[in-house]
PDB file of N, H, CA, C and O in Angstrom:
ATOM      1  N   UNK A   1       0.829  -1.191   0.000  1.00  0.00           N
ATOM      2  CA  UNK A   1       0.000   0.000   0.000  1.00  0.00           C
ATOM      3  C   UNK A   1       0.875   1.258   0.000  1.00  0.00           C
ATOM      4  O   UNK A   1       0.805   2.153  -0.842  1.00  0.00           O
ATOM      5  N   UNK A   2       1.665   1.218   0.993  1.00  0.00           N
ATOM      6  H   UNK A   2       1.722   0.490   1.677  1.00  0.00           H
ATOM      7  CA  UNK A   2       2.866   2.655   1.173  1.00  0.00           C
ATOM      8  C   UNK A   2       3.608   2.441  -0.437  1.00  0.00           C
ATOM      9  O   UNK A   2       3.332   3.342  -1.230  1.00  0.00           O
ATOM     10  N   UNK A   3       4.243   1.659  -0.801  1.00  0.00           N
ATOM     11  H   UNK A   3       4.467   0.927  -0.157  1.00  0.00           H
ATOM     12  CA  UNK A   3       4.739   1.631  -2.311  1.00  0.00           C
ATOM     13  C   UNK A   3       3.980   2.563  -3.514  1.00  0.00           C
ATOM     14  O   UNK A   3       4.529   3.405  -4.225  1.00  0.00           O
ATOM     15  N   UNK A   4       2.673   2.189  -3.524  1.00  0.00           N
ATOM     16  H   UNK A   4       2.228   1.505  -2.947  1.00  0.00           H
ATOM     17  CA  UNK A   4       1.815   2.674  -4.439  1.00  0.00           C
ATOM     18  C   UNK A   4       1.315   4.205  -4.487  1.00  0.00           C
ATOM     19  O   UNK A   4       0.713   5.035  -5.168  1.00  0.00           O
ATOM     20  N   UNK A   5       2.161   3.927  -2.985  1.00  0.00           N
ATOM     21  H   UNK A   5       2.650   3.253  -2.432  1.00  0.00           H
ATOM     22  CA  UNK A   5       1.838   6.201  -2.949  1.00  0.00           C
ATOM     23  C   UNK A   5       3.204   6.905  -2.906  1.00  0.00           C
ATOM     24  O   UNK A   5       3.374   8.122  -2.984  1.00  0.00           O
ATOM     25  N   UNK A   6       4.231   5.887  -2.760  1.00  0.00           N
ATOM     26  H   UNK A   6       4.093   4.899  -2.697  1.00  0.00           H
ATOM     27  CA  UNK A   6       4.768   6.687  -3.049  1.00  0.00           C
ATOM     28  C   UNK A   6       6.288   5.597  -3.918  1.00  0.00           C
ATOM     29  O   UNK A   6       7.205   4.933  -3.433  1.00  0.00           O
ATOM     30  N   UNK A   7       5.879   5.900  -5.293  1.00  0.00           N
ATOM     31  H   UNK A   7       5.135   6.439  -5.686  1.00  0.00           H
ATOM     32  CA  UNK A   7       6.318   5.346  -6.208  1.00  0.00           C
ATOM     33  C   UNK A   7       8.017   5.669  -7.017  1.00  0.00           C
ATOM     34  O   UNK A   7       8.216   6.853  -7.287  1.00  0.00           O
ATOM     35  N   UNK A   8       8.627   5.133  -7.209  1.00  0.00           N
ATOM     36  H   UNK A   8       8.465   4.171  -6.990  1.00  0.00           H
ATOM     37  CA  UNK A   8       9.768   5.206  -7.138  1.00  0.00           C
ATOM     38  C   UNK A   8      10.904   5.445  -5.894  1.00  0.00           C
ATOM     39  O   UNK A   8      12.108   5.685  -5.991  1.00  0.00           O
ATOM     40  N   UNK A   9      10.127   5.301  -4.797  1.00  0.00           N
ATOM     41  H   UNK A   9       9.150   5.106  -4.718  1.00  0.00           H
ATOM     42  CA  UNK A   9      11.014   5.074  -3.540  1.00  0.00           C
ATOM     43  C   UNK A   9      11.951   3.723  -3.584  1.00  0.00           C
ATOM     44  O   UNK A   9      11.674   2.617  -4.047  1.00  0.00           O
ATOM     45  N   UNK A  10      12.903   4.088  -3.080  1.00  0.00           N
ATOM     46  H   UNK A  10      13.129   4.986  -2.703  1.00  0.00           H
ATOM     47  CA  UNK A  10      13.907   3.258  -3.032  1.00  0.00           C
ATOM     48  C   UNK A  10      14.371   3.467  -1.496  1.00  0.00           C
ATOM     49  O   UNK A  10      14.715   4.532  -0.983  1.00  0.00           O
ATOM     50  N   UNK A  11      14.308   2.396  -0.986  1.00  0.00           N
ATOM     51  H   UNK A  11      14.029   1.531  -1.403  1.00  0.00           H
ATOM     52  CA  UNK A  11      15.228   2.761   0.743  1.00  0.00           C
ATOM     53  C   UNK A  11      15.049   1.317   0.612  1.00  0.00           C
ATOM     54  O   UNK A  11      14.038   0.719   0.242  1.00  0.00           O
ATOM     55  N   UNK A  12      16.464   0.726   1.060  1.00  0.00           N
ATOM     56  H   UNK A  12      17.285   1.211   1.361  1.00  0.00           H
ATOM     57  CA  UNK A  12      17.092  -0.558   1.627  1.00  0.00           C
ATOM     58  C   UNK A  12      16.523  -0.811   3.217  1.00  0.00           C
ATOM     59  O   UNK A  12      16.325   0.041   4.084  1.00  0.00           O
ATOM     60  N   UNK A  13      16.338  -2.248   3.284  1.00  0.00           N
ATOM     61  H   UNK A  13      16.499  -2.939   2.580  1.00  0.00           H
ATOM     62  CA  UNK A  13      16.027  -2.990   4.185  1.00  0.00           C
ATOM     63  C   UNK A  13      16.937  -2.816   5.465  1.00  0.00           C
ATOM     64  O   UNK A  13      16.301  -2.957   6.510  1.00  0.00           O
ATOM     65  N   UNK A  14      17.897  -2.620   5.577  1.00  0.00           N
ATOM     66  H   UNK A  14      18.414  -2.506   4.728  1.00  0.00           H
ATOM     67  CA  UNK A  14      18.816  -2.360   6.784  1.00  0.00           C
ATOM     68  C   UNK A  14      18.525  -0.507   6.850  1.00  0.00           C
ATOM     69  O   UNK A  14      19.118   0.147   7.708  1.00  0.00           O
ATOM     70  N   UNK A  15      17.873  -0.042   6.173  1.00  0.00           N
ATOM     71  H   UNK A  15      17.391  -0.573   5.476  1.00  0.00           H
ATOM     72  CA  UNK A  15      17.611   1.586   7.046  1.00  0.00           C
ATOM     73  C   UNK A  15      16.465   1.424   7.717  1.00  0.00           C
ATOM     74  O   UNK A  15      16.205   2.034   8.754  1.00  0.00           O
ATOM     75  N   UNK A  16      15.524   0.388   7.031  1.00  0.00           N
ATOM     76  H   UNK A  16      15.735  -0.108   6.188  1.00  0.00           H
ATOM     77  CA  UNK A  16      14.330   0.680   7.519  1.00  0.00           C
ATOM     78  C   UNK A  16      14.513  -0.091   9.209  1.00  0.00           C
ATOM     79  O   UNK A  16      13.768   0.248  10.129  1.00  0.00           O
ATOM     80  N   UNK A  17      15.709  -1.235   9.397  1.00  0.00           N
ATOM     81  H   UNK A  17      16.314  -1.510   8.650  1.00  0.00           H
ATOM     82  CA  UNK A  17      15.720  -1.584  10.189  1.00  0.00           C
ATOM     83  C   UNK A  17      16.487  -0.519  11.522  1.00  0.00           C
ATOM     84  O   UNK A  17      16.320  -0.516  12.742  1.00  0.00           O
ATOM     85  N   UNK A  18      17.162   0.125  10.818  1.00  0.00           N
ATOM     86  H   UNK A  18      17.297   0.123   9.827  1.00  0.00           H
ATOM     87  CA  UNK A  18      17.834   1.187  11.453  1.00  0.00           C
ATOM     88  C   UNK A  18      17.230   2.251  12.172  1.00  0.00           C
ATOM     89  O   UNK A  18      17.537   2.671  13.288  1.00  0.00           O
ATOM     90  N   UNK A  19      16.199   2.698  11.286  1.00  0.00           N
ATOM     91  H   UNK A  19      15.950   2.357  10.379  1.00  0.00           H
ATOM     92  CA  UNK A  19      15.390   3.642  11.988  1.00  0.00           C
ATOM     93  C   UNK A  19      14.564   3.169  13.232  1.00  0.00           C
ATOM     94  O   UNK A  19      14.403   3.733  14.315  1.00  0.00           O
ATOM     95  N   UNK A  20      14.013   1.793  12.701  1.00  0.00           N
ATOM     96  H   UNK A  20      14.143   1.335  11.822  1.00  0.00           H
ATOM     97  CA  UNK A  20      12.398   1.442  13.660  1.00  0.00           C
ATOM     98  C   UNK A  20      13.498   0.934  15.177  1.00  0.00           C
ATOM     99  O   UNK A  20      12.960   0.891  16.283  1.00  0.00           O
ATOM    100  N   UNK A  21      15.396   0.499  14.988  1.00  0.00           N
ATOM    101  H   UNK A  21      15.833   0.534  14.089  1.00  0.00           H
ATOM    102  CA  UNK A  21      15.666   0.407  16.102  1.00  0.00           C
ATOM    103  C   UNK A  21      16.043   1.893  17.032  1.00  0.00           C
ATOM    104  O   UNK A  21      15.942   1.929  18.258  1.00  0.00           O
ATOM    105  N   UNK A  22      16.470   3.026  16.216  1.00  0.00           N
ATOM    106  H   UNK A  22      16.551   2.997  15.219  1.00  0.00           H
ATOM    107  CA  UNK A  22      16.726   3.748  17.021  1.00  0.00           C
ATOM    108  C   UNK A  22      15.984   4.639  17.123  1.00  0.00           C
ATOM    109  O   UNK A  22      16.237   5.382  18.071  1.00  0.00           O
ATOM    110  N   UNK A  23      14.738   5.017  16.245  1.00  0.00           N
ATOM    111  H   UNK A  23      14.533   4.413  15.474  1.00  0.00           H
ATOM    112  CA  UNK A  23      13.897   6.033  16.438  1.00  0.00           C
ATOM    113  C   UNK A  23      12.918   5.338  17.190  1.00  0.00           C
ATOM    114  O   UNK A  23      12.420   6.014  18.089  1.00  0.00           O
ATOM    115  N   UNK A  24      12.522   4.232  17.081  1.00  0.00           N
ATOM    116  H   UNK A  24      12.927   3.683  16.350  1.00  0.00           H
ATOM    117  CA  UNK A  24      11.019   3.554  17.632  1.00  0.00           C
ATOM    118  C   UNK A  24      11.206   2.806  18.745  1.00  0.00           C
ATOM    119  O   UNK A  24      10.251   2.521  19.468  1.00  0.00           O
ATOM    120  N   UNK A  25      12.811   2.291  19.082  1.00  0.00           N
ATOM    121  H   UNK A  25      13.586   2.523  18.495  1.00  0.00           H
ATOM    122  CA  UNK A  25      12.924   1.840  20.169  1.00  0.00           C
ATOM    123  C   UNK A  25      13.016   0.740  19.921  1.00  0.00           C
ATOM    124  O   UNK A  25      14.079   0.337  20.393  1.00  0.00           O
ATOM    125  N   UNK A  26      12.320  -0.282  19.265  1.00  0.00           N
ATOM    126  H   UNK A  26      11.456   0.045  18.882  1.00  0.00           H
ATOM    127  CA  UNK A  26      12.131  -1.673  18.857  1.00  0.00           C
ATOM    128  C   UNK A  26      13.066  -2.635  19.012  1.00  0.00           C
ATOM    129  O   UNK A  26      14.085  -2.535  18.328  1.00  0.00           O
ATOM    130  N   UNK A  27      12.936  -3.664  19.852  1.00  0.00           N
ATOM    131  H   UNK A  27      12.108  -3.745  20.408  1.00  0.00           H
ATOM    132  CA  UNK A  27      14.280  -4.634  19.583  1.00  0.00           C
ATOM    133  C   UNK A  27      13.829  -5.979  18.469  1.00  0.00           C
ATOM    134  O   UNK A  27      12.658  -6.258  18.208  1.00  0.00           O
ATOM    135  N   UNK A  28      14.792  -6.559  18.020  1.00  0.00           N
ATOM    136  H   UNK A  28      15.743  -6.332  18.232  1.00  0.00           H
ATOM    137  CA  UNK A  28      14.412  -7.579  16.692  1.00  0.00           C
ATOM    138  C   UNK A  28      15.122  -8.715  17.636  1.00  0.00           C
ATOM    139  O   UNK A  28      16.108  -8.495  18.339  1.00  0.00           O
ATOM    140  N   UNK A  29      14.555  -9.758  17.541  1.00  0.00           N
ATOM    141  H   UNK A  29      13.754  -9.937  16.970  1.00  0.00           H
ATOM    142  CA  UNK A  29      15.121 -11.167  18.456  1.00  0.00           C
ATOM    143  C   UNK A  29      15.012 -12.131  17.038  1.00  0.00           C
ATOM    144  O   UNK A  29      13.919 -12.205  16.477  1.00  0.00           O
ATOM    145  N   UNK A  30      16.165 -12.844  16.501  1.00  0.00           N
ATOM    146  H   UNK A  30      17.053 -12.784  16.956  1.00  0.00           H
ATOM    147  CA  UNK A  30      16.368 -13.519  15.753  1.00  0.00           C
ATOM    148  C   UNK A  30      16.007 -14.898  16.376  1.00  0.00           C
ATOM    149  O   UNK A  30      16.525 -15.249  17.437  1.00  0.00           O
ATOM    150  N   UNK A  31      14.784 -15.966  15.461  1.00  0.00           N
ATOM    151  H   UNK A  31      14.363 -15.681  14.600  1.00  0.00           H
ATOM    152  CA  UNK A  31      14.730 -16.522  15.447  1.00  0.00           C
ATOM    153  C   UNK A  31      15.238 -18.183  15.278  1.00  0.00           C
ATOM    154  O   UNK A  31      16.185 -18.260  14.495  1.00  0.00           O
ATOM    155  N   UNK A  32      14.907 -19.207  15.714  1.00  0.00           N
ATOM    156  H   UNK A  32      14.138 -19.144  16.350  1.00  0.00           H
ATOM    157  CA  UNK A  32      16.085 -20.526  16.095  1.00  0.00           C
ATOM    158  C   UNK A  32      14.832 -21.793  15.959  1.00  0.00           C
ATOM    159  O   UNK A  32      13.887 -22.029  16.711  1.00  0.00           O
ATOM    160  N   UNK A  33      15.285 -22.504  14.620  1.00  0.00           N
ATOM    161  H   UNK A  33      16.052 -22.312  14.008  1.00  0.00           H
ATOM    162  CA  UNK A  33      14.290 -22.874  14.466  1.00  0.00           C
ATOM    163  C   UNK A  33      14.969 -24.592  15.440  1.00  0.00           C
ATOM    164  O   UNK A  33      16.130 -24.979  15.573  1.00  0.00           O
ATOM    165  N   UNK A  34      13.513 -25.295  15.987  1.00  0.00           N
ATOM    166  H   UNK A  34      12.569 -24.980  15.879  1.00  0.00           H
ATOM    167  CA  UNK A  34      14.438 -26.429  16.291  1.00  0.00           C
ATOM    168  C   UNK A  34      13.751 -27.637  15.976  1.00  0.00           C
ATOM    169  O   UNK A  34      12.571 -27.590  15.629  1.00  0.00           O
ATOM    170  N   UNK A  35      14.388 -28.744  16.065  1.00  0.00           N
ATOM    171  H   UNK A  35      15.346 -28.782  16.347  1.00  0.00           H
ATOM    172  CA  UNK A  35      13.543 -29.791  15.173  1.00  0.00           C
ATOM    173  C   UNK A  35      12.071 -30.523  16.216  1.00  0.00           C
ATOM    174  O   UNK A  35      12.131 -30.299  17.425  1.00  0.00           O
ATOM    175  N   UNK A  36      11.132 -31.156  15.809  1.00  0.00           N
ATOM    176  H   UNK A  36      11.083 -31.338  14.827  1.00  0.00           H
ATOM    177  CA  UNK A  36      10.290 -31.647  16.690  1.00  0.00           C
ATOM    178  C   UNK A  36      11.231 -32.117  17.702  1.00  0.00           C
ATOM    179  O   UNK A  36      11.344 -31.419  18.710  1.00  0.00           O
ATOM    180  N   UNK A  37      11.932 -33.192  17.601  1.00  0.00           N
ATOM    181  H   UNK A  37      11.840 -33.759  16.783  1.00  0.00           H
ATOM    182  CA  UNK A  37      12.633 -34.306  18.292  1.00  0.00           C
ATOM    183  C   UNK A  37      13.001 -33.509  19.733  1.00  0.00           C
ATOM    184  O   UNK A  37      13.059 -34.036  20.844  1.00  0.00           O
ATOM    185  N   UNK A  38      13.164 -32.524  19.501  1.00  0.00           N
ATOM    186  H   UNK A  38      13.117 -32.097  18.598  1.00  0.00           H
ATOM    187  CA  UNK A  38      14.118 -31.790  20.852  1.00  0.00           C
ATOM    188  C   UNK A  38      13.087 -31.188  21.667  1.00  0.00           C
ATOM    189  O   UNK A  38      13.419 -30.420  22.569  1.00  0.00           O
ATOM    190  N   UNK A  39      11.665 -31.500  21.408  1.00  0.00           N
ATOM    191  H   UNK A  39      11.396 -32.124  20.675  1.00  0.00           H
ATOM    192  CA  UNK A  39      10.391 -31.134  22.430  1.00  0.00           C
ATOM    193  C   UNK A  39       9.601 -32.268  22.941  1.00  0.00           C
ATOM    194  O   UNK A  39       8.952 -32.207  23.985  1.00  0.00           O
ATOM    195  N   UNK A  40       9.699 -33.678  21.904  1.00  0.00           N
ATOM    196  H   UNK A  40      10.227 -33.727  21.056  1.00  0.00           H
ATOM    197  CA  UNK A  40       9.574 -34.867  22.208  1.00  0.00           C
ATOM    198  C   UNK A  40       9.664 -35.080  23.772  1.00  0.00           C
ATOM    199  O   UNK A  40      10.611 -34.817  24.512  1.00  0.00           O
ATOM    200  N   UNK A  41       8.218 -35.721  24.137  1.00  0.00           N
ATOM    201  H   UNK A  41       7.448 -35.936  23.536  1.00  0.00           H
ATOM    202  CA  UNK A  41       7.950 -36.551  25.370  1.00  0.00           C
ATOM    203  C   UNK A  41       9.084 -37.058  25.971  1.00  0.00           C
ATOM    204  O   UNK A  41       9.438 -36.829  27.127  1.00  0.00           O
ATOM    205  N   UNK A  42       9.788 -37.927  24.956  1.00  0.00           N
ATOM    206  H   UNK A  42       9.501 -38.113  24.017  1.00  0.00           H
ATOM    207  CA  UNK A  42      10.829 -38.978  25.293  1.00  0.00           C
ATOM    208  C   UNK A  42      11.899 -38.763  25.826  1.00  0.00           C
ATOM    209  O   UNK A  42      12.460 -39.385  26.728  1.00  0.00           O
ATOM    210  N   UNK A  43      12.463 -37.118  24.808  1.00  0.00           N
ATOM    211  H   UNK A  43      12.007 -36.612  24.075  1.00  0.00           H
ATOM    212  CA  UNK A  43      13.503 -36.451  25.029  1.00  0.00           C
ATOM    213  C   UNK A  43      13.547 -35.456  26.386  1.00  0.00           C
ATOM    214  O   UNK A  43      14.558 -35.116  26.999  1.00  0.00           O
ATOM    215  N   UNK A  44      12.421 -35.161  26.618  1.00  0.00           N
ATOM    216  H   UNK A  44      11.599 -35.437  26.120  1.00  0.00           H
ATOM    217  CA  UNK A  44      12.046 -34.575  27.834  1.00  0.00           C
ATOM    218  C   UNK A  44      12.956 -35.137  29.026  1.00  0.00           C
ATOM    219  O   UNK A  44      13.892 -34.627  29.641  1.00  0.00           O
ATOM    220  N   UNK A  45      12.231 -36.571  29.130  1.00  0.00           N
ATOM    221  H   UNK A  45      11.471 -36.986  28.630  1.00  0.00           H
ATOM    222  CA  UNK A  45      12.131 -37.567  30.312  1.00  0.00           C
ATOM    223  C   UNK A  45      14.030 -37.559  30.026  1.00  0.00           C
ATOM    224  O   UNK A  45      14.773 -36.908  30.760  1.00  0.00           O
ATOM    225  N   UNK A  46      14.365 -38.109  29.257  1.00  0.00           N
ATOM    226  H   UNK A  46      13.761 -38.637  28.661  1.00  0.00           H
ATOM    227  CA  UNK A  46      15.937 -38.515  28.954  1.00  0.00           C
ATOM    228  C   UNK A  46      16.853 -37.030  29.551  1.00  0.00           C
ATOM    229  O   UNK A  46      17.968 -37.300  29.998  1.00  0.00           O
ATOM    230  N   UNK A  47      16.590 -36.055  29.569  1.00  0.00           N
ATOM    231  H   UNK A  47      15.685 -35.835  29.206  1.00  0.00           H
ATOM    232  CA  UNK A  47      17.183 -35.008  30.103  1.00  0.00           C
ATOM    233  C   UNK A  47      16.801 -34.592  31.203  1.00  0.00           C
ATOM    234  O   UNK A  47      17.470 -33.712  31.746  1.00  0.00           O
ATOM    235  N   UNK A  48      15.692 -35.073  31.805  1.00  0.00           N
ATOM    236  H   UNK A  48      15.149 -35.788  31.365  1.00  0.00           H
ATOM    237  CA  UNK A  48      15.591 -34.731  33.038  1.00  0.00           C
ATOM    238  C   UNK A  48      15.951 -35.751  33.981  1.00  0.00           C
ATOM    239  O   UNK A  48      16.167 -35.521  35.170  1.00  0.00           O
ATOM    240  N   UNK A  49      16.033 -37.258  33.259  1.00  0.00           N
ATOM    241  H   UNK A  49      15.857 -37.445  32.293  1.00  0.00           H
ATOM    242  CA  UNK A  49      16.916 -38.298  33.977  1.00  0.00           C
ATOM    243  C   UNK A  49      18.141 -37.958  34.117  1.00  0.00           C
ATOM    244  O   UNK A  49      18.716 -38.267  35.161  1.00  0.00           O
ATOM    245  N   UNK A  50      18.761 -37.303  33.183  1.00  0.00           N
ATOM    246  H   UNK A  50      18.294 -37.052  32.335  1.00  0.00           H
ATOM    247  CA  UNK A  50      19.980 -37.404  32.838  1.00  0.00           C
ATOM    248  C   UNK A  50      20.322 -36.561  34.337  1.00  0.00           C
ATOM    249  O   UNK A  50      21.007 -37.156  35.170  1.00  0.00           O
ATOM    250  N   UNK A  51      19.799 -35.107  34.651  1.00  0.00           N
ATOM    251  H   UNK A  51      19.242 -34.625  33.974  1.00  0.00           H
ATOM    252  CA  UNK A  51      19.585 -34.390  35.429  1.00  0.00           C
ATOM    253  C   UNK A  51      19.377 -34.660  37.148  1.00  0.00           C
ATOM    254  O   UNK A  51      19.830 -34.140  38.168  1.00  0.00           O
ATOM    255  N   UNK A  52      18.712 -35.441  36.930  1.00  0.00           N
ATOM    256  H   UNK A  52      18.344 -35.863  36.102  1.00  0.00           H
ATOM    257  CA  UNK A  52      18.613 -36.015  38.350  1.00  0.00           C
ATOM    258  C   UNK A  52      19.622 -37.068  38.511  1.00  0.00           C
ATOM    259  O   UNK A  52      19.721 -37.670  39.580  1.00  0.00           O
TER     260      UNK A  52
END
């Protein structure tokens, strides 16, 4: 929608990130993707045995 009004803008992805951190305050938390297996029931129990 913002594109279409204002047309031939050009601004890169690292300003826009630049601004919204230091003008808006905003923090960005990079995501961690992890596989099922490591939330698994099984795997649970096995690390909290391991633990005790």
């Amino acid at each position: 929608m913002l594109t279409s009004k204002f047309e031939g803008l050009d601004i890169k992805k690292s300003r826009v990130h630049e601004y919204m951190k230091n003008e808006c305050n905003l923090a960005f938390k990079q995501t961690t993707l992890w596989s099922e297996a490591r939330m698994s029931s099984s795997t649970i129990k096995k690390r909290y045995n391991w633990v005790v």
